[in-house]
C-alpha positions as semicolon CSV with decimal commas, in nm:
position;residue;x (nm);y (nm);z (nm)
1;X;0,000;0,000;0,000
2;X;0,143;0,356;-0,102
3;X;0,116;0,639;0,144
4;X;0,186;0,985;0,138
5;X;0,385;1,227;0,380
6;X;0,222;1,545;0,337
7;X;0,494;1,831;0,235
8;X;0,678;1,963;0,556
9;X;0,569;1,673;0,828
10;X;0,705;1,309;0,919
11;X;0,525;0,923;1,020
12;X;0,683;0,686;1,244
13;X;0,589;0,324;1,206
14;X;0,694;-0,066;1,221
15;X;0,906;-0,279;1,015
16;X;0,985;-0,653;1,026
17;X;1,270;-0,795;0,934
18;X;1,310;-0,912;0,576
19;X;1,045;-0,607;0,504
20;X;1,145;-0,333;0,215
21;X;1,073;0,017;0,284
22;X;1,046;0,201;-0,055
23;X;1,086;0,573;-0,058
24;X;0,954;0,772;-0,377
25;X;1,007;1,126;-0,487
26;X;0,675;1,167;-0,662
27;X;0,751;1,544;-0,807
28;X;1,116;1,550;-0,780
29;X;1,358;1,745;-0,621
30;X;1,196;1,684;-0,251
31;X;1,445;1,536;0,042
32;X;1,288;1,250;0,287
33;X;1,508;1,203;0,608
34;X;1,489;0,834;0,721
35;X;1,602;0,726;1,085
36;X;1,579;0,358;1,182
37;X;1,557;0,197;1,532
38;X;1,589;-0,151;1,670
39;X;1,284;-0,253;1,816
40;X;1,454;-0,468;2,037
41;X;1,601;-0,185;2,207
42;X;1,574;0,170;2,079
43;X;1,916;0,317;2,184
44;X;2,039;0,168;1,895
45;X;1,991;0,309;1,607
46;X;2,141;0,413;1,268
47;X;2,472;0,573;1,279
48;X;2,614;0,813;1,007
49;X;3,024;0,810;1,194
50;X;3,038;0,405;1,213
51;X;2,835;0,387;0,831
52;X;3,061;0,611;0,661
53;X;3,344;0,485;0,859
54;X;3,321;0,118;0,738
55;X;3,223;0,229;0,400
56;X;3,485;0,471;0,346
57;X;3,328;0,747;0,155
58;X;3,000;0,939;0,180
59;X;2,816;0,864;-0,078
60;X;2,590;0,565;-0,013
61;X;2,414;0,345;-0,252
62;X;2,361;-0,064;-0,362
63;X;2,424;-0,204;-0,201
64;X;2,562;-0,048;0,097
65;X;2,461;-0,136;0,473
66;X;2,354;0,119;0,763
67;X;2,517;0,037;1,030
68;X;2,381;0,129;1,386
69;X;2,592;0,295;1,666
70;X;2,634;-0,064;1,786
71;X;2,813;-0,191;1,450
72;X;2,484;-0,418;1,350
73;X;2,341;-0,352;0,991
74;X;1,991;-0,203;1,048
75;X;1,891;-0,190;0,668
76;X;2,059;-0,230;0,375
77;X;1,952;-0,012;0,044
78;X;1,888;-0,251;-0,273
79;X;1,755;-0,047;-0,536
80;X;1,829;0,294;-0,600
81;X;1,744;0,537;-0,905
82;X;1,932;0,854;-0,808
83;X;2,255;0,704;-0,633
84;X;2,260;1,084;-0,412
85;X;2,204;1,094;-0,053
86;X;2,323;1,277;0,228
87;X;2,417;1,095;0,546
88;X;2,644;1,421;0,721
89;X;2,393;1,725;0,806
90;X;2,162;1,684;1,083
91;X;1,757;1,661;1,066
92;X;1,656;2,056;1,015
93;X;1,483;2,247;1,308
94;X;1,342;2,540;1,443
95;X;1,681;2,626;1,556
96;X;1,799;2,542;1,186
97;X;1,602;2,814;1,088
98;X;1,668;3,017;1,300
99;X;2,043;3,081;1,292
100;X;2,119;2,965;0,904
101;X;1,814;3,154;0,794
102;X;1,726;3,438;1,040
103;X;1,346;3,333;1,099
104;X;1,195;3,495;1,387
105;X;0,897;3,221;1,403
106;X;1,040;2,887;1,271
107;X;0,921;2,590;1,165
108;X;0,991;2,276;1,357
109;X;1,160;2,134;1,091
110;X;1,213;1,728;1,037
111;X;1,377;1,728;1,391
112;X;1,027;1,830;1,513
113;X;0,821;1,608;1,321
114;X;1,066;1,290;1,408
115;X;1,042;1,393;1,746
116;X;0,675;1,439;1,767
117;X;0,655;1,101;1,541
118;X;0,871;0,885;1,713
119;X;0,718;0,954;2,066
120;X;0,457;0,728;2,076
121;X;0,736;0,476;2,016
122;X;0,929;0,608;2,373
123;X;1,205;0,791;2,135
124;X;1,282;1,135;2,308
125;X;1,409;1,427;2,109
126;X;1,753;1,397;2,223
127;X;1,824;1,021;2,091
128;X;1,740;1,173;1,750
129;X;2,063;1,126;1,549
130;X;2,191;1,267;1,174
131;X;1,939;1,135;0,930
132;X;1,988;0,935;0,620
133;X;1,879;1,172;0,402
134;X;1,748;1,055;0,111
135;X;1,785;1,239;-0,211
136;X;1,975;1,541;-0,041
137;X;2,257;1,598;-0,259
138;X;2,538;1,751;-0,060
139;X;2,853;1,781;-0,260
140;X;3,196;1,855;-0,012
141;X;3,516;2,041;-0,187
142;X;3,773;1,741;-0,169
143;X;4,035;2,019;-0,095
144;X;3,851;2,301;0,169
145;X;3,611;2,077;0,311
146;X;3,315;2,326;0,212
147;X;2,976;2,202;0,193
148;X;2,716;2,294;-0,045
149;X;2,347;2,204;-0,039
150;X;2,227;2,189;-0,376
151;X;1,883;2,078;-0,540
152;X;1,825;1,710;-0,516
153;X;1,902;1,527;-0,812
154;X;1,601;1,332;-0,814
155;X;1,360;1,343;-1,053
156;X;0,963;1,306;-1,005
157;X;0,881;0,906;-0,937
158;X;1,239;0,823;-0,857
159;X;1,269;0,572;-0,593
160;X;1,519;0,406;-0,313
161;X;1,466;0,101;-0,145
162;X;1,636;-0,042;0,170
163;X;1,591;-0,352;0,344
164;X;1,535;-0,432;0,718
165;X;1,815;-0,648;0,845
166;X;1,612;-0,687;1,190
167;X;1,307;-0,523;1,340
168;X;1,256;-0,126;1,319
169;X;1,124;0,155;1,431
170;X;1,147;0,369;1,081
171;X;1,079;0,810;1,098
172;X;1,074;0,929;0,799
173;X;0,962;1,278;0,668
174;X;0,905;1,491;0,385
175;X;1,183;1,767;0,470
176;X;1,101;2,102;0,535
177;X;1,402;2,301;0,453
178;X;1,397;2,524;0,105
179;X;1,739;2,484;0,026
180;X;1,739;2,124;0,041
181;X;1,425;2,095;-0,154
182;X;1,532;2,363;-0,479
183;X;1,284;2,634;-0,316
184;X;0,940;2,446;-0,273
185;X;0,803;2,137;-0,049
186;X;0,684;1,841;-0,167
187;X;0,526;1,565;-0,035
188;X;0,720;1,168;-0,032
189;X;0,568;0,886;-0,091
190;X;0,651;0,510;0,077
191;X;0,520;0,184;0,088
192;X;0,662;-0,127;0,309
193;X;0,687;-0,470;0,099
């Protein structure tokens, strides 16, 4: 069954292991930050350090592993259309908004939806770690270290799709952040197979 994140909020659910969550850029250009918990114990969860550590480089695609702050594969992505994804910057906030972009009255950004998502599930604000962020293309200069956020490279009905190694707790939002998103928010579509 397909559902739909509405542009600028986040869902929480279940996954079992063995299950494939698909994520889908319906218009294009529109960033979906994923988290992933073990149900068996939610302190551990999906770690960008230890991921791009093991990996060796920052880009992830198939079929790389996400490894959790405990060194266990959580989920493991097996299809993917755009081959672009951020795993460095941190879920966007009110604060977020507040000192990059000078809003007086912020949004509460993905960290606010995952938060306000993920509490049914006993996940406080402060276990919230940096997102997968799916489709977020951020390029880094190879010589000053500078990031950039540019438009997503994906394109409307593009599509990742990661595997559960065990059983999760997923977030996952439609970002809420104009510069990640090329000026206008979208909504994301998922399904879980």
């Amino acid at each position: 069954m397909l559902h739909e994140i509405a542009p600028r909020s986040g869902v929480a659910f279940t996954m079992e292991k063995g299950q494939r969550l698909t994520v889908i850029d319906p218009m294009g250009e529109q960033v979906a930050d994923l988290l992933a918990f073990s149900r068996a114990d939610t302190r551990e969860v999906i770690s960008s350090g230890r991921s791009l550590d093991y990996l060796s480089r920052i880009f992830l695609t198939v079929p790389d592993p996400l490894y959790s702050n405990r060194s266990n594969v959580l989920m493991r992505i097996v299809e993917d259309t755009v081959g672009r994804h951020d795993f460095l910057l941190t879920p966007c906030s009110a604060d977020t908004f507040r000192i990059i972009y000078g809003d007086e009255t912020p949004h509460r950004g993905c960290f606010g939806n995952l938060a306000a998502a993920l509490e049914p599930y006993g996940i406080e604000p402060d276990r919230i770690p940096v997102a997968f962020n799916v489709f977020m293309n951020v390029p880094v200069d190879g010589t000053t270290g500078e990031l950039k956020v540019l438009p997503p490279l994906s394109k409307a009905g593009d599509r990742i799709v990661l595997e559960a190694e065990t059983d999760l707790i997923i977030g996952l939002t439609a970002c809420s952040a104009l510069q990640s998103n090329n000026g206008s928010f979208k909504p994301i579509h998922y399904r879980v197979d």
